[in-house]
C-alpha positions, 0 to 999 in steps of 0.5 A, a space after each residue: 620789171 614787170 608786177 609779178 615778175 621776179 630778179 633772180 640773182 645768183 653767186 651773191 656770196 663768195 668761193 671762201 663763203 661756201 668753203 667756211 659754210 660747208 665746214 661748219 656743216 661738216 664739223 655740225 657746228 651749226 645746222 644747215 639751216 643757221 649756216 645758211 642764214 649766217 652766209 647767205 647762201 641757199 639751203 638747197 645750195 648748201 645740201 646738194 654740195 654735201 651730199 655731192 650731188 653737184 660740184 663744190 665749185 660751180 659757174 655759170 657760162 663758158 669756161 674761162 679762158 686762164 684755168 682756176 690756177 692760173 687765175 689764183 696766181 694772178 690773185 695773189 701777184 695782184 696782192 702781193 704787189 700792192 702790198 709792197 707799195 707797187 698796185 697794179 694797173 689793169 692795163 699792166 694786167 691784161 697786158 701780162 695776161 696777153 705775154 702768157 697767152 701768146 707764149 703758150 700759143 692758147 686758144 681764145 677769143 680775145 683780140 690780138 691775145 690781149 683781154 678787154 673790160 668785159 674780162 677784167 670785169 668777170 675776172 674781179 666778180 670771180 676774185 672779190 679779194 681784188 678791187 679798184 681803188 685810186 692810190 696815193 703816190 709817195 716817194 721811195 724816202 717816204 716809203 721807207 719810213 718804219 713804225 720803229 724810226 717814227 716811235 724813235 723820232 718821237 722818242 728823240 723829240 720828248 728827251 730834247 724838249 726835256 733837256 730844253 725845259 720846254 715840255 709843257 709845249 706838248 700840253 698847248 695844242 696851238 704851239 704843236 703843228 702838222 705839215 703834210 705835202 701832197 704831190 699831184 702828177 702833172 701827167 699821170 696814168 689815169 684809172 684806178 689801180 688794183 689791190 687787196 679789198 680789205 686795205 683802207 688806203 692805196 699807195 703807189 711808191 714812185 718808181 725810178 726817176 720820180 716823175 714830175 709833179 706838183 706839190 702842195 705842203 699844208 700845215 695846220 695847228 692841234 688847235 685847227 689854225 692853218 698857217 699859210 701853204 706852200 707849192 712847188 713847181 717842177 720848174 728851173 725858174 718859176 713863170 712870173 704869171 704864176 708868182 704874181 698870181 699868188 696870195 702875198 703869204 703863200 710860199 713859192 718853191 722849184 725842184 726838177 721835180 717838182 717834190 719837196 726836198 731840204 732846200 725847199 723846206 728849209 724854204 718855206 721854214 725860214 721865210 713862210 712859217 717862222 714870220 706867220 708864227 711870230 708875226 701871230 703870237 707875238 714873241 720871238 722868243 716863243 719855241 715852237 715844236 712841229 711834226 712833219 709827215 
């Protein structure tokens, strides 16, 4: 930029933004010129919209190809899928876009009826609700998992260690273990998918028959030992360059899919965990508590 010019930069604050700025405005909650400084937004903005001067929503640029409507419906499908575990692909977006667009016949400057990147683009700008994020997948049984059955299962698991006499294993951090698996698609659908802005964490439920993938099962200790992993292959028979390659520790496992089911975490229990265990604390008579997630 050259010395003296100036980057003006437009829209730097949202269509809820102005609605809640012009409220407060209305209702002489703040002044116009502390609503201003609380959402960003100009002075003049704010004072050529209340007086009607200009209208409540403005744009820059050609008119959009879907109306304000139709675009706030896609909004909330966006949402409401992602919501549910289903977030979207923007290819499945603009593809749905591309179905509306043939069925009503409408003019537009897309190719074949179907909207590309620079679309997508303006329409997150217009939409700050919506952004793109890379999702964990998850299988349905983990999907379906409630707080409710977790505080039962917690529940469950103190009145058995009471019954056991083993209650103080709760108050010993290297006797209390976390296993949490990771599944990586062998062929997945690459690019991030959308859903709500204000949502930490992503997750796609597997849809149908749960595609291939490989699994990664870590299990760590309260007091931070790690204990030896498992993986497992979507094989019928494990290649043998792929066994030997392993560390001698490491638990090996096979399902059609390559998820963790009983039999393979039955598995890595009996023949990973439970030696690693005693093997380290020297008592086999030690009851150890675990929680898997």
């Amino acid at each position: 930029m050259e010395k003296g010019t100036r980057k003006y930069k437009r829209f730097q604050y949202s269509d809820d933004d102005l609605q809640n700025a012009l409220e407060e405005i209305r209702q002489k909650k703040l002044s116009l010129s502390a609503v201003s400084r609380k959402y960003g937004i100009p002075k003049g903005t704010l004072f050529n919209k209340i007086k009607g001067k200009v209208p409540l929503i403005r744009k820059m640029g050609p008119d959009t190809v879907l109306t304000v409507a139709e675009e706030a419906q896609l909004e909330k499908w966006i949402i409401e899928k992602a919501l549910l575990g289903f977030p979207m692909h923007p290819d499945e977006l603009k593809d749905s876009v591309q179905r509306v667009l043939k069925t009503i016949n409408r003019p537009n400057p897309f190719v074949d009826d179907r909207p590309g990147r620079k679309w997508l683009k303006l329409f997150l700008n217009r939409h700050p609700k919506i952004t793109q994020r890379s999702a964990e997948i998850i299988s349905k049984a983990r999907a379906s998992v409630s707080e409710a059955g977790i505080r039962n299962w917690f529940q469950e698991l103190n009145e058995y260690l009471q019954h056991e006499n083993c209650a103080e294993i709760l108050n010993d951090p290297s006797r209390i273990f976390n296993g949490d698996e990771t599944g990586l698609q062998t062929c997945p659908k690459t690019g991030k998918l959308l859903g709500p802005k204000n949502y930490r964490n992503f997750y796609e439920i597997a849809s149908g028959p749960e595609k291939e993938c490989i699994t990664v099962l870590c299990t760590f200790s309260a007091a931070g030992d790690s204990a030896p992993p498992m993986v497992v292959f979507p094989y019928k028979r494990i290649p043998r360059d792929i066994a030997v390659s392993f560390p001698d520790d490491w638990g090996i496992g096979r399902s059609d899919s390559g998820w963790m089911t009983s039999a393979t975490f039955y598995e890595y229990i009996a023949n990973i965990f439970l030696p690693w265990i005693l093997k380290r604390l020297h008592k086999a008579s030690n009851f150890i508590t675990a929680r898997w997630s």
